[in-house]
C-alpha positions as CSV (number, residue, x, y, z in Angstrom):
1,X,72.4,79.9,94.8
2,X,75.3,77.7,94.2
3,X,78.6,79.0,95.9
4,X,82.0,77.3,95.5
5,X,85.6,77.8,95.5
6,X,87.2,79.5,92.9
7,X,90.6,79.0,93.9
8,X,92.7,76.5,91.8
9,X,95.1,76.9,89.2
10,X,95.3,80.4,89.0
11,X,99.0,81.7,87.0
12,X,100.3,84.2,88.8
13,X,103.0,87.0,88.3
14,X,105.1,90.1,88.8
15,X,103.8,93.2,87.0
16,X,105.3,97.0,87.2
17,X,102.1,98.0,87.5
18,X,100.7,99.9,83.8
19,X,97.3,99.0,83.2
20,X,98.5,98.0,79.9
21,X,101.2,95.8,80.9
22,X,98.8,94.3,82.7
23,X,95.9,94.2,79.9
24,X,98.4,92.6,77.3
25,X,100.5,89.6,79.3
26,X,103.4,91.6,80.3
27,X,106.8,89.8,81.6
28,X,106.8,85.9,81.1
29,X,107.7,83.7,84.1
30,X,103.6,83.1,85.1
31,X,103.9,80.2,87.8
32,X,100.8,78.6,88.3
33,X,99.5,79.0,92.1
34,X,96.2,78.1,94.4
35,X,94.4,80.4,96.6
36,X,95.0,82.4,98.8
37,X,98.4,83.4,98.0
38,X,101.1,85.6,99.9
39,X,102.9,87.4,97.2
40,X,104.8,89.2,99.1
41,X,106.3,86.5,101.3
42,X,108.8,85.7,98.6
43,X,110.2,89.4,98.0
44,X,113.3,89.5,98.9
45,X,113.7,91.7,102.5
46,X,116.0,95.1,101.9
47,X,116.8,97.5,105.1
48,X,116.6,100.4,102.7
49,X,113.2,99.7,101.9
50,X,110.7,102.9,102.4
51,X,108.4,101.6,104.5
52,X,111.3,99.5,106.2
53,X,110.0,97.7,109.4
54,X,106.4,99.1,109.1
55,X,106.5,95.5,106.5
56,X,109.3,93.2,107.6
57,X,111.5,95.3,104.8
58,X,109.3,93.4,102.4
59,X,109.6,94.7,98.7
60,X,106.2,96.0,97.9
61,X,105.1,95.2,94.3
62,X,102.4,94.7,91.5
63,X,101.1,91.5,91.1
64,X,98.4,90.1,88.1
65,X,96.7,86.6,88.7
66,X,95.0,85.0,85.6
67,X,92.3,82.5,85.7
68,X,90.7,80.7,82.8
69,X,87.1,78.6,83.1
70,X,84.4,77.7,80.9
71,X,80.8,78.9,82.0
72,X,78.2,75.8,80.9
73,X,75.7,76.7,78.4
74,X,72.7,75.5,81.1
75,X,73.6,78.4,82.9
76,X,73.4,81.1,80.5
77,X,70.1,82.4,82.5
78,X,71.9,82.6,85.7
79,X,73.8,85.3,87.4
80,X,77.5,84.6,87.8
81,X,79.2,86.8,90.8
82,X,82.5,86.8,92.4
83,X,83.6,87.1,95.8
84,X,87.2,87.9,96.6
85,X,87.4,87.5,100.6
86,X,90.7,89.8,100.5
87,X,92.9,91.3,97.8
88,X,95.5,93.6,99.3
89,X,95.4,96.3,98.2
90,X,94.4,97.8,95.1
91,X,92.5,95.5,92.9
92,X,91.2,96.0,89.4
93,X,89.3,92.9,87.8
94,X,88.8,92.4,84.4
95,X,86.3,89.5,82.5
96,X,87.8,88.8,79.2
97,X,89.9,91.9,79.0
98,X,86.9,94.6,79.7
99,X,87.0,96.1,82.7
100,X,84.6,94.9,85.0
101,X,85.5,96.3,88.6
102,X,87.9,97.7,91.1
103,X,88.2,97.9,95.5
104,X,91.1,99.8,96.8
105,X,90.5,98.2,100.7
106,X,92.5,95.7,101.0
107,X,90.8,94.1,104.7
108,X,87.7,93.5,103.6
109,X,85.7,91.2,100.9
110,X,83.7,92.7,97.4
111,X,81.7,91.4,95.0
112,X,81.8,91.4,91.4
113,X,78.8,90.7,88.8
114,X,80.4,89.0,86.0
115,X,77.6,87.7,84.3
116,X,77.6,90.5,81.2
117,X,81.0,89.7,80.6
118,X,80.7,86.2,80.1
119,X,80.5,83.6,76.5
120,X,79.2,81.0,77.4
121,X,80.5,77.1,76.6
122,X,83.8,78.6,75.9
123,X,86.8,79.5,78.0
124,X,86.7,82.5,79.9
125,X,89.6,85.1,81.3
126,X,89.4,86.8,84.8
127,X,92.2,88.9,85.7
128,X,93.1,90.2,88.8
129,X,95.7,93.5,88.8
130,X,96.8,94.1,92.3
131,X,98.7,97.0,92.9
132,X,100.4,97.2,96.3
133,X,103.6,99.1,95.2
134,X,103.1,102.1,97.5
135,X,103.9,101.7,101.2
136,X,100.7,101.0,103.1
137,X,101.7,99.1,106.4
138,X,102.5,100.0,109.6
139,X,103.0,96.2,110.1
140,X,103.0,92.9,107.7
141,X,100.2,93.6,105.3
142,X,100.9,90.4,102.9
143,X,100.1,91.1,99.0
144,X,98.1,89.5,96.5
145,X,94.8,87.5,96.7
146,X,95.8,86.1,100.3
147,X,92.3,84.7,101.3
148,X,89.5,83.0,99.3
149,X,88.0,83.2,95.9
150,X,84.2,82.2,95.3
151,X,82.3,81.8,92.4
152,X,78.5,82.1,93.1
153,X,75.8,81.2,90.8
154,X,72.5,81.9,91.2
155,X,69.0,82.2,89.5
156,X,67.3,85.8,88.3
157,X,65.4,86.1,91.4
158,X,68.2,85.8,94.5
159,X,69.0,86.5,97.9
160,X,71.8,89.2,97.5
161,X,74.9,88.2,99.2
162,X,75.4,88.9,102.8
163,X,72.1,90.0,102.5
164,X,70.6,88.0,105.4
165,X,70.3,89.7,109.0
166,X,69.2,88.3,112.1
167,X,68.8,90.2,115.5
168,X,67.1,89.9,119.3
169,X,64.7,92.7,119.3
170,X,62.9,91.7,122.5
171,X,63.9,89.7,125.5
172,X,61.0,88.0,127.7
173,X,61.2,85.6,130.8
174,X,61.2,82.4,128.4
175,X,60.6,83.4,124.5
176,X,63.0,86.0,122.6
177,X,61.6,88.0,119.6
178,X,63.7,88.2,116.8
179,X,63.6,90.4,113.3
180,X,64.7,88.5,110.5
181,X,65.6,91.1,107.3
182,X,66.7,90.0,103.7
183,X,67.4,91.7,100.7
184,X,65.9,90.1,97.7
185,X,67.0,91.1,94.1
186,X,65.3,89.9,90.5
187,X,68.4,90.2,87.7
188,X,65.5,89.9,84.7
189,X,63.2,91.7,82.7
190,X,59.6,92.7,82.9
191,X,58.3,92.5,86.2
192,X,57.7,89.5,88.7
193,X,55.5,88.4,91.3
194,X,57.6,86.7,94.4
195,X,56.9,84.7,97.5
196,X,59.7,84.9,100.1
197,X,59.1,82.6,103.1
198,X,61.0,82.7,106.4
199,X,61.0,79.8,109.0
200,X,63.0,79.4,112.0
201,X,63.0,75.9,112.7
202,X,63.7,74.0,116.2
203,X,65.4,71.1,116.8
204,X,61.9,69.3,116.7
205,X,61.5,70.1,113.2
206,X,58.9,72.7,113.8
207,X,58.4,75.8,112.8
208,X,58.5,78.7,115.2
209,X,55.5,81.3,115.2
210,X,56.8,83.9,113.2
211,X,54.6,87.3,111.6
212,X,55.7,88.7,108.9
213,X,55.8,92.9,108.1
214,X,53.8,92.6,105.5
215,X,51.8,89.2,104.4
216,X,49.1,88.9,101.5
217,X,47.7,85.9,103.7
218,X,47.6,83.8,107.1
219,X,51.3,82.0,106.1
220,X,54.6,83.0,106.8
221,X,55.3,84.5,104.2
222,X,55.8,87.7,102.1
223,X,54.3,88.6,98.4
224,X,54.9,91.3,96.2
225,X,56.2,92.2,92.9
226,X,59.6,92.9,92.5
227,X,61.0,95.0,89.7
228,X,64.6,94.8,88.2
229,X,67.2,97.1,90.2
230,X,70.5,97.2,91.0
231,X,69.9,98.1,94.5
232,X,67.6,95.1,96.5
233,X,65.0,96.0,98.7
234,X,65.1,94.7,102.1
235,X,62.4,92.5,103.5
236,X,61.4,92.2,107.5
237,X,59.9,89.6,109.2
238,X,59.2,89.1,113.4
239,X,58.9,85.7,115.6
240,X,59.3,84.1,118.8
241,X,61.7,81.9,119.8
242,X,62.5,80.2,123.0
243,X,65.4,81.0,125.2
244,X,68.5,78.4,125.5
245,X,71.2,78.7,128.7
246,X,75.0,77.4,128.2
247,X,73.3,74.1,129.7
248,X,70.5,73.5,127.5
249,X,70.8,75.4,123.8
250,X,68.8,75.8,121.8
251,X,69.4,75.7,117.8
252,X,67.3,77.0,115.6
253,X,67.8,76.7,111.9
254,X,66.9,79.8,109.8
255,X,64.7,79.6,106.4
256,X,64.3,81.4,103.5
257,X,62.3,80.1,101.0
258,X,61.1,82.0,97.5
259,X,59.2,81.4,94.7
């Protein structure tokens, strides 16, 4: 999976808030901005605002960011997903004017599978809709797409995002067992049959021992056949490790090989 910044040269602007405002361009003045923006840094403050201190006397307002890029035709066999790290608050995305997806926390990150909505080798438009005109604060909430965009792209068979878990089940006199859990997910048709390989690897470049829940031989690894789903199925593997102290750490780099 290839993940990177999605972030530049997005246009930015005021909206009242219709969908359809939104949908077809609304009022001109677009100033072109990066990410993350603060939107509502440059409201202008008003003591008679309703939610009045609870955000600075911020105005609280609509907001639509536009973005255009062209998807390359080598990729039209890959999944295309996009992660917005923090849109405050409401946010409704749409790929090339159909509606694609919408998250009305505005704290935490979401996902969005583009990929269906795509043409590829020719420009594409994502719009973002953020409604935040409704106080929501009881201190400085910000508005807009104030953290990070990312654009990952990754093949049919893929580690789902965030989808990597690692955790001390046992702890021993000098070795620490620890459960490593995945979720796996295979975006094409007919049916497929998948290695996935875990390795924890010490700073000698070795392996650590490490068993598998289920294995379909001696190696570290796990086979089966994996059918298309939206929801992944999560994968569980065991090994030992040795302990590290604040003087002497030990780093272990974690591994996940499939095929």
């Amino acid at each position: 999976m290839i993940k990177e910044r999605f972030h530049r040269n997005w246009e930015f602007r005021t909206s009242g808030g219709s969908a359809f405002e939104a949908l077809m361009g609304g009022p001109s003045g677009a100033l072109t901005v990066d990410l993350p923006h603060d939107a509502s840094i440059h409201e202008k403050r008003n003591p008679a605002e309703p939610n009045g201190s609870g955000n600075g006397f911020f105005h609280e307002n609509n907001y639509v960011y536009t973005k255009t890029f062209v998807p390359e035709e080598e990729d039209r066999d890959k999944i295309f997903t996009l992660e917005f790290e923090g849109v405050y608050q409401n946010a409704f995305v749409y790929v090339n004017h159909a509606f694609a997806a919408k998250h009305p926390y505005g704290y935490g990150n979401f996902y969005v599978d583009i990929t269906k909505y795509l043409e590829f080798g020719r420009p594409n438009e994502i719009k973002v809709v953020v409604k935040n005109g409704v106080p929501s604060g009881r201190w400085y909430t910000g508005g807009g797409i104030y953290r990070d965009v990312n654009l990952m792209i990754a093949d049919r068979l893929h580690l789902v995002p965030d989808g990597i878990h690692l955790e001390t089940e046992e702890l021993e006199k000098d070795l620490a067992v620890i459960r490593a859990e995945s979720s796996v997910k295979f975006s094409g048709q007919g049916t497929l049959d998948a290695v996935l390989r875990v390795e924890l690897i010490g700073e000698d470049g070795e392996a650590a021992e490490f068993s598998p829940a289920y294995q379909s031989d001696k190696s570290h690894q796990s086979r089966g056949f994996l059918h298309p789903h939206p929801t992944a199925p999560k994968r569980s593997s065991t090994g030992r490790v040795p302990l590290h102290n604040r003087q002497q750490p030990v780093i272990f780099l974690c591994q996940y090989l499939y095929y």
